[in-house]
VOFI-360252 format. One record per residue: residue number from 1; residue in one letter; x, y, z of N, C-alpha, C in turn. Coordinates in pm, 1 decimal, decimal comma. Layout:
<recs>
+-----+-----+----------+----------+----------+----------+----------+----------+----------+----------+----------+
|   n | res |      n.X |      n.Y |      n.Z |     ca.X |     ca.Y |     ca.Z |      c.X |      c.Y |      c.Z |
+-----+-----+----------+----------+----------+----------+----------+----------+----------+----------+----------+
| NUM |   A |        X |        Y |        Z |        X |        Y |        Z |        X |        Y |        Z |
...
+-----+-----+----------+----------+----------+----------+----------+----------+----------+----------+----------+
</recs>
This chain:
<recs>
+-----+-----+----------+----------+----------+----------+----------+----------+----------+----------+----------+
|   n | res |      n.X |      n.Y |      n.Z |     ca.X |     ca.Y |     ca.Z |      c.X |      c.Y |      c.Z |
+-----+-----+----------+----------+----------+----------+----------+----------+----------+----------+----------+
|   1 |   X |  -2032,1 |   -896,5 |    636,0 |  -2009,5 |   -984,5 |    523,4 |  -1893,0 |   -928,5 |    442,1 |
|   2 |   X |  -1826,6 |   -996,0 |    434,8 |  -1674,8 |   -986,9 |    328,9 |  -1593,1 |  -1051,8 |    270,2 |
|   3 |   X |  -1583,1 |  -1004,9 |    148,0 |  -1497,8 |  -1095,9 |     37,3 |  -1589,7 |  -1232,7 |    -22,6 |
|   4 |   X |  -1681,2 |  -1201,1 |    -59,2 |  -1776,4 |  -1292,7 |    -94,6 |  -1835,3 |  -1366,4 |     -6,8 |
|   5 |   X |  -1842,2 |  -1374,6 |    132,1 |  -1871,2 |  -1453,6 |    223,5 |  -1967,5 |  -1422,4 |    341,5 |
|   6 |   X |  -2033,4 |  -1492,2 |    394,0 |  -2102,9 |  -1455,0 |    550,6 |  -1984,1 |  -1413,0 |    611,1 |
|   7 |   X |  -1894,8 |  -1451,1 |    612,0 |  -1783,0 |  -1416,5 |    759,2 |  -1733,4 |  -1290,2 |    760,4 |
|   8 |   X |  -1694,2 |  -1190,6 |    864,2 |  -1673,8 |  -1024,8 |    853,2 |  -1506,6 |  -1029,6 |    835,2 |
|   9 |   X |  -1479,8 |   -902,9 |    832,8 |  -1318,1 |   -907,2 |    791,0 |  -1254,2 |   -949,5 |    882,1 |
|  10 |   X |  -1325,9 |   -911,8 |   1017,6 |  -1280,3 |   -950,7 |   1136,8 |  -1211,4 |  -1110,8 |   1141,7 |
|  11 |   X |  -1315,5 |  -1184,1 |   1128,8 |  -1303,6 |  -1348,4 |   1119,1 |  -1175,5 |  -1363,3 |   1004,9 |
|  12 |   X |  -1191,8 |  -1315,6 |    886,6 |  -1081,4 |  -1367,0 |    793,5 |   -959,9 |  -1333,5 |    836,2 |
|  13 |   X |   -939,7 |  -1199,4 |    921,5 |   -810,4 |  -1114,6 |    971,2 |   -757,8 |  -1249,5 |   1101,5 |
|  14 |   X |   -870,2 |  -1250,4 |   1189,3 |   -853,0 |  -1341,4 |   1285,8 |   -788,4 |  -1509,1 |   1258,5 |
|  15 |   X |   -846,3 |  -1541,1 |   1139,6 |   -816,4 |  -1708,3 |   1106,8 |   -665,0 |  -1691,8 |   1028,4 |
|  16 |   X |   -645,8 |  -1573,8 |    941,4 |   -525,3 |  -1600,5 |    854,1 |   -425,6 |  -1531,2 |    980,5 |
|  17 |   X |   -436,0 |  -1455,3 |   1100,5 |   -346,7 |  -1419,3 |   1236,5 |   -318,4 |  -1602,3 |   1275,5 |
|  18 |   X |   -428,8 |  -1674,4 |   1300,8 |   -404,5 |  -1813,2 |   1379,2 |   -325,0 |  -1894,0 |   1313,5 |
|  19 |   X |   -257,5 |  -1838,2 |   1160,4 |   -197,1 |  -1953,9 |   1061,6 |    -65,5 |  -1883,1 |   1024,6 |
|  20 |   X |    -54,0 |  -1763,8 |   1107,5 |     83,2 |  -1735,2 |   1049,0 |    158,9 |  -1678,3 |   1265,7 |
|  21 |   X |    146,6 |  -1817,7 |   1292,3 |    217,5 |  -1795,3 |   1461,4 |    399,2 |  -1764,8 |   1512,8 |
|  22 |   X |    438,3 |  -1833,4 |   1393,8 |    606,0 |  -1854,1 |   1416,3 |    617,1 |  -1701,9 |   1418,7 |
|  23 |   X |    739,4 |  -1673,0 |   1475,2 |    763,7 |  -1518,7 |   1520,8 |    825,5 |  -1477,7 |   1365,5 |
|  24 |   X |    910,3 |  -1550,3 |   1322,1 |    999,4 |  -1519,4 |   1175,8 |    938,4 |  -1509,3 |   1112,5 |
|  25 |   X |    783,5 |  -1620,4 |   1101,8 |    686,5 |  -1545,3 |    937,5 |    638,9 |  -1446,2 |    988,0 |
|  26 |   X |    566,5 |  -1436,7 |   1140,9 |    465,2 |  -1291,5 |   1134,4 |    611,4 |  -1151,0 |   1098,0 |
|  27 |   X |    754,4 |  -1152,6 |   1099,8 |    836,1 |  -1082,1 |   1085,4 |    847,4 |  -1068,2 |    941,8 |
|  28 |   X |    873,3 |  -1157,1 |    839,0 |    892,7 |  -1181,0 |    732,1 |    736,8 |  -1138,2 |    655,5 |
|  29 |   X |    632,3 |  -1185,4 |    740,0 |    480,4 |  -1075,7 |    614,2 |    475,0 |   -942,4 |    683,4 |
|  30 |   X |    527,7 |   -954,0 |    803,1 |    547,6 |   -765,6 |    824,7 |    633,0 |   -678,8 |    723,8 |
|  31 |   X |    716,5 |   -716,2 |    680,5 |    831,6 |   -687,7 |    597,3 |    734,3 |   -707,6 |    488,3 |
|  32 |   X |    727,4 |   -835,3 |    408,4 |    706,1 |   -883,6 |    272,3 |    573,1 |   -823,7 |    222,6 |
|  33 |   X |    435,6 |   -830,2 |    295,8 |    320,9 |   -755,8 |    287,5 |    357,8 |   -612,8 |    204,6 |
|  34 |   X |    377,1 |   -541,3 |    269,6 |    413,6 |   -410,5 |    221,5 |    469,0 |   -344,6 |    117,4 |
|  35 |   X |    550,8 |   -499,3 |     71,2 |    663,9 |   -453,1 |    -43,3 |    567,6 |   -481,7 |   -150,5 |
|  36 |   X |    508,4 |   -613,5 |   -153,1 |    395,3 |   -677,5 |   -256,1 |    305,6 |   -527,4 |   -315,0 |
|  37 |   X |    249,4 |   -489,9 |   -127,7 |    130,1 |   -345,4 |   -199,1 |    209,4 |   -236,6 |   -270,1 |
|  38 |   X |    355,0 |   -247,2 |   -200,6 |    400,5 |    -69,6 |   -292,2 |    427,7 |   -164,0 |   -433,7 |
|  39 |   X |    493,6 |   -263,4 |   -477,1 |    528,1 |   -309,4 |   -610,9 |    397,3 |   -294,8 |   -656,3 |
|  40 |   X |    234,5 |   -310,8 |   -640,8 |    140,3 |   -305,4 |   -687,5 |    135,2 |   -174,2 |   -713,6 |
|  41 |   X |     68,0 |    -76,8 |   -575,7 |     72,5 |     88,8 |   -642,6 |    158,0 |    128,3 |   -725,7 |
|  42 |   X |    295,1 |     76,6 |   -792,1 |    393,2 |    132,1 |   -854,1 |    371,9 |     98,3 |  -1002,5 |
|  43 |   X |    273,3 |     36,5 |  -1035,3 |    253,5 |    -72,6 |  -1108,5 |    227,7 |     73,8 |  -1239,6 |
|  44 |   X |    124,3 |    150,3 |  -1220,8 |     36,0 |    258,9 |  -1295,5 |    158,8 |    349,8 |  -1366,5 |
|  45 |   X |    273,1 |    383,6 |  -1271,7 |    387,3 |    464,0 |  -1311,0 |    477,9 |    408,6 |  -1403,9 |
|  46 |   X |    443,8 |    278,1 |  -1417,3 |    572,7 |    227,9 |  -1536,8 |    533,6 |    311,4 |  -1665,2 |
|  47 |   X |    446,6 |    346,7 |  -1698,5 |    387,9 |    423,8 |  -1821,8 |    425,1 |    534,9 |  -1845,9 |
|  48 |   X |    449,1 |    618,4 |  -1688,1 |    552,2 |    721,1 |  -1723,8 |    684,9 |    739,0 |  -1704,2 |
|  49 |   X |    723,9 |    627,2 |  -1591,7 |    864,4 |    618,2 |  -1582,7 |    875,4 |    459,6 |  -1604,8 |
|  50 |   X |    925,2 |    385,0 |  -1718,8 |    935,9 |    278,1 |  -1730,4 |   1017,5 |    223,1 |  -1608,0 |
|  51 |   X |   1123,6 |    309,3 |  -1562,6 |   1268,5 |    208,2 |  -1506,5 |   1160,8 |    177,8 |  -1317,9 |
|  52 |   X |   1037,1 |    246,9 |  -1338,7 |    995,6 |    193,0 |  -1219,1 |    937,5 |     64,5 |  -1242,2 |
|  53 |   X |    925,6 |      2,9 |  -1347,9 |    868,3 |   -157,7 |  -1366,8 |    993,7 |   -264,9 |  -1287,0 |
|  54 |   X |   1142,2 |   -209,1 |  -1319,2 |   1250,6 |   -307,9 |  -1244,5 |   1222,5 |   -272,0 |  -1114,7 |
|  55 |   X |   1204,5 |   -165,4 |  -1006,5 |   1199,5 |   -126,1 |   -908,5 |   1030,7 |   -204,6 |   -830,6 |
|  56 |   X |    968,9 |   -247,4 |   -935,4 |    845,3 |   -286,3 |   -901,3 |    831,4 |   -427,3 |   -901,0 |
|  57 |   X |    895,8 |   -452,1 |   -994,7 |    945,7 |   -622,5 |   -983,5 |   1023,4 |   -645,3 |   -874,6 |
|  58 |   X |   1110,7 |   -580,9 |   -867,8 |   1186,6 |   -657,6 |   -760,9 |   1129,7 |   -608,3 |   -598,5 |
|  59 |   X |   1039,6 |   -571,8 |   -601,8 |    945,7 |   -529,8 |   -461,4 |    885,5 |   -640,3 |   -454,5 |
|  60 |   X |    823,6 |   -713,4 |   -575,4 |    691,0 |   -759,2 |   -591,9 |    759,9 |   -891,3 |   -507,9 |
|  61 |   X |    903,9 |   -929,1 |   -623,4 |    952,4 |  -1063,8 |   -616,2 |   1027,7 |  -1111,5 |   -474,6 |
|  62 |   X |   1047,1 |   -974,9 |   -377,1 |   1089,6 |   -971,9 |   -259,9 |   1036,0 |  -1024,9 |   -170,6 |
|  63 |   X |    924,0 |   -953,4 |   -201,7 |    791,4 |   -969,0 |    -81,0 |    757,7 |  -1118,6 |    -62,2 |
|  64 |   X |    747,2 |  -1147,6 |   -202,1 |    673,3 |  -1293,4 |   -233,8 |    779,1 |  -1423,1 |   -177,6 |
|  65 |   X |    896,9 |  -1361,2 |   -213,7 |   1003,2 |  -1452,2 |   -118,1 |   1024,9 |  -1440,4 |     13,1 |
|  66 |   X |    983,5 |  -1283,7 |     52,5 |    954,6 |  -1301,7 |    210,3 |    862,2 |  -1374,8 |    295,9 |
|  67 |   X |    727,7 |  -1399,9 |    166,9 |    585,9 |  -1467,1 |    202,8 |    633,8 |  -1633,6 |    255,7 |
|  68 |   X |    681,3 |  -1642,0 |     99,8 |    721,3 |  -1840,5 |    162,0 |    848,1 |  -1840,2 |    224,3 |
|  69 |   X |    940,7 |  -1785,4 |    250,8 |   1031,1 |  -1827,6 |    341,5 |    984,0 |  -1790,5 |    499,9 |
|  70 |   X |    902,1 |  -1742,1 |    510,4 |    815,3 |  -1754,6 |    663,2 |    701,5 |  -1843,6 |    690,7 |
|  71 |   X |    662,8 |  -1912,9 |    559,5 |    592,1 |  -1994,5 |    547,1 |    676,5 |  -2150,9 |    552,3 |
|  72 |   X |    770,2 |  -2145,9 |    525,6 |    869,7 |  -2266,8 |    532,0 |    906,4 |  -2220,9 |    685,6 |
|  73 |   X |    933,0 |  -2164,7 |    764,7 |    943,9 |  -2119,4 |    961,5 |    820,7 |  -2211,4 |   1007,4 |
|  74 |   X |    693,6 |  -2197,1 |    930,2 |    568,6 |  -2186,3 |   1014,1 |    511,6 |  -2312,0 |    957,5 |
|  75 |   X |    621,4 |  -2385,4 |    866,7 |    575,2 |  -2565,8 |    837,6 |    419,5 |  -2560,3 |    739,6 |
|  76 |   X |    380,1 |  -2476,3 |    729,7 |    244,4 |  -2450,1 |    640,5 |    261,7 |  -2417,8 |    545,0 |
|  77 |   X |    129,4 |  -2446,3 |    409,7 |    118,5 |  -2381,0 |    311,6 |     48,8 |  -2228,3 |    341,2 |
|  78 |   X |     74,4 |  -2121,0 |    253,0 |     45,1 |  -2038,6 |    281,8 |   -115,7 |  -2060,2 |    263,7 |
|  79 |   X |   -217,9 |  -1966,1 |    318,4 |   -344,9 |  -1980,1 |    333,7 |   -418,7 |  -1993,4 |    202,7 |
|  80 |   X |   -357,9 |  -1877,0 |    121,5 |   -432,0 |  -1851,0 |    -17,7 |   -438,5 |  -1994,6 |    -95,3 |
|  81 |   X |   -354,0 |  -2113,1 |    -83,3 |   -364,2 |  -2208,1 |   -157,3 |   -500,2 |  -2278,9 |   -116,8 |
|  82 |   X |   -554,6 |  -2283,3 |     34,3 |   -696,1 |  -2327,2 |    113,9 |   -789,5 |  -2238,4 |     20,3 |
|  83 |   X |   -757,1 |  -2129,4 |     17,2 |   -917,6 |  -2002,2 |    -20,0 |   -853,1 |  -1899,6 |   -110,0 |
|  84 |   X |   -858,3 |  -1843,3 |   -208,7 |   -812,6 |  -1736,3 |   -323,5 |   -806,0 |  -1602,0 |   -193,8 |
|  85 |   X |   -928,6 |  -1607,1 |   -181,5 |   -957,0 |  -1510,4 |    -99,1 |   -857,8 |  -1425,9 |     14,5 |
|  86 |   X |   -790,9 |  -1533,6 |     65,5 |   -641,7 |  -1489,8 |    166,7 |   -569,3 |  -1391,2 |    100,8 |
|  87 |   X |   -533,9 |  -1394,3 |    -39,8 |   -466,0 |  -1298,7 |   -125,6 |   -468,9 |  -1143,4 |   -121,4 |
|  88 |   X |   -603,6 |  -1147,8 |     -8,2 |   -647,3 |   -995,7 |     13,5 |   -690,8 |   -991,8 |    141,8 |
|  89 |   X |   -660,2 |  -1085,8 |    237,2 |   -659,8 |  -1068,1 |    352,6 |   -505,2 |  -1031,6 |    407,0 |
|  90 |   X |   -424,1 |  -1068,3 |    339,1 |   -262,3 |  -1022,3 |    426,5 |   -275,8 |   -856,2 |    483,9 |
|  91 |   X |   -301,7 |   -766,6 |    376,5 |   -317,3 |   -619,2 |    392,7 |   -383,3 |   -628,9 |    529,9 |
|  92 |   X |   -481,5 |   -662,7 |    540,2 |   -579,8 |   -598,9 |    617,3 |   -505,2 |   -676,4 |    769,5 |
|  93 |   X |   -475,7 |   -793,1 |    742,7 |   -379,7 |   -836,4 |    881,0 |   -285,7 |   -744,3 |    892,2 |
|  94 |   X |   -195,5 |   -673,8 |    809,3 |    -92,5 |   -622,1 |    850,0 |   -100,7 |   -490,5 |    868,5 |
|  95 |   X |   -265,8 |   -409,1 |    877,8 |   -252,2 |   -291,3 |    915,6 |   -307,4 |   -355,1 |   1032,5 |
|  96 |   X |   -407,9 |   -436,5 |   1035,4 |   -403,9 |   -466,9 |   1211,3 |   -308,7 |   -507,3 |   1327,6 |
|  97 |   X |   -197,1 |   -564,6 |   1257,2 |    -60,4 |   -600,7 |   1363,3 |     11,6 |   -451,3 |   1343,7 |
|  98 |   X |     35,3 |   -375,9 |   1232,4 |    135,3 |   -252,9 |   1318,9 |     48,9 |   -168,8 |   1362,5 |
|  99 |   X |   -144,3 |   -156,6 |   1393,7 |   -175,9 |   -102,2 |   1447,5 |   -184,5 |   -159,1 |   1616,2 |
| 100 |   X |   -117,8 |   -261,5 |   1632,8 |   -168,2 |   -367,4 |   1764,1 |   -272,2 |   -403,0 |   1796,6 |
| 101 |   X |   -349,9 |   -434,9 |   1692,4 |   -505,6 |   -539,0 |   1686,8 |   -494,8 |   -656,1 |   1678,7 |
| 102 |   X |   -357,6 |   -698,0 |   1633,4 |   -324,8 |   -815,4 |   1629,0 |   -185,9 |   -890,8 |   1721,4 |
+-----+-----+----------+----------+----------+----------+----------+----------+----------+----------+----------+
</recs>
């Protein structure tokens, strides 16, 4: 059971893999995924180094443009607009594709 649901991470990892097929988005959330989580972890340090808030924005705002311009490749809305929940399934897809689970 995960993310509020009967279904395991497995299933959510598996259904949001079946909605992102075009080769350019799964390239573009390989890329964009990552930038979103480090602009997040970076998030705590603006307090001691402010000038990491520009460095964190523009990770955040990267990523997120990497999200829908692979989503405009793949003719879909991105998933999270179907279920909130997708919002925290990308991570877990994208340690399963550079681990080759996906």
């Amino acid at each position: 059971m995960a993310l509020l649901s009967e279904r395991s991470m497995d299933e959510w990892v598996a259904e949001y893999a079946e909605a992102h097929q075009h080769p350019a988005n799964r390239l573009l959330h390989t890329l964009g995924i990552p930038l979103i989580a480090l602009s997040i972890i970076l998030l705590p340090g603006v307090f001691f180094a402010p000038q990491l808030g520009w460095l964190a924005l523009a990770l955040f705002v990267v990523g997120w443009v990497f999200q829908f311009v692979g989503h405009a490749y793949e003719g879909k809305p991105p998933e999270f607009l179907k279920d909130w929940r997708f919002l925290f399934v990308g991570l877990r897809w994208w340690i399963a594709k550079v681990s080759g689970r996906v």
